[in-house]
N, C-alpha and C positions, 0 to 999 in steps of 0.2 A: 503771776507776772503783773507790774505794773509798767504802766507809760504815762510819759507829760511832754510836753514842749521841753526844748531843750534849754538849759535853762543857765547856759553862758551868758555870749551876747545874744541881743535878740534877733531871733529869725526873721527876715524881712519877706514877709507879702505882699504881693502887689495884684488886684484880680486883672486877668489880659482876657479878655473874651469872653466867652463862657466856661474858665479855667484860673489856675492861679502860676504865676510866679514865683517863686520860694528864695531865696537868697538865705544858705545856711553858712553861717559864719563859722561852726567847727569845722565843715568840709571846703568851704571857700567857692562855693561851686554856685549854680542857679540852677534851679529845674522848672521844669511846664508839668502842670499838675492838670489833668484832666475836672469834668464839671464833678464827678464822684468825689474823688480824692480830696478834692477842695474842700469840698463837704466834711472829709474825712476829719482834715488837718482842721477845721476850725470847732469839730467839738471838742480837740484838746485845748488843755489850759497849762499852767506853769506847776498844777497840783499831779499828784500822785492820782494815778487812776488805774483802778483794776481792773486788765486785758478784757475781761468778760462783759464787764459793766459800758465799757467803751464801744463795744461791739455793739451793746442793748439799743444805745445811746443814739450809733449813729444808723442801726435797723430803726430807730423811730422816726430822725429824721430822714431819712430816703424813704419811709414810707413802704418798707422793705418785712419782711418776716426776720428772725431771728433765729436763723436756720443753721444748718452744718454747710452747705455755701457759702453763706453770708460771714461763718466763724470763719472759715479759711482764705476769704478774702480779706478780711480784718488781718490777722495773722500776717499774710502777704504786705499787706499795707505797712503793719506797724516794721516789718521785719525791711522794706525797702525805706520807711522812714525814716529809721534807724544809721541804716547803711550812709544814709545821707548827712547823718546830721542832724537832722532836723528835730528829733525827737530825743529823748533815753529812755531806756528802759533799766529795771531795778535788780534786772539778774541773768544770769546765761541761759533762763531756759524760756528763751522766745520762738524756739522752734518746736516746742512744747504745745504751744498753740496753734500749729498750722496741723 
């Protein structure tokens, strides 16, 4: 499975706190992103990234292990990013990952 930024319009971020904003243009919608998830959403980019290496990516930067935890929280993450908008992913098997 791959993921990227969603790569219509562009998703609009805004940091509110110690959290993010999201303003997703395919679902029309706004969401409050916790201080994690924020973290999440900005080690994506507009390229193609494989679910696993994403994981590695953003276990490095939280400073985090690279665990079976850590994979299904990914998973979760890309799988509610998705739902949003916010993201795409390259195929039907994102629940493959969790």
């Amino acid at each position: 499975m791959k993921v990227r930024l969603y790569s219509g319009d562009a998703v609009g971020i805004q940091e509110w706190g110690d959290g993010l904003v999201v303003f997703s243009p395919r679902s029309g919608a706004t969401y409050s992103l916790d201080h994690v998830a924020g973290k999440a959403l900005s080690c994506l980019t507009h390229e193609w990234i494989e679910g696993a290496d994403y994981g590695a990516i953003l276990s490095s930067t939280l400073g985090v292990d690279n665990d079976e935890i850590m994979k299904r929280y990914v998973g979760r993450l890309i799988v509610q990013f998705e739902e949003s908008g916010i993201v795409e992913v390259d195929s039907g098997r994102i629940h493959e990952f969790l």
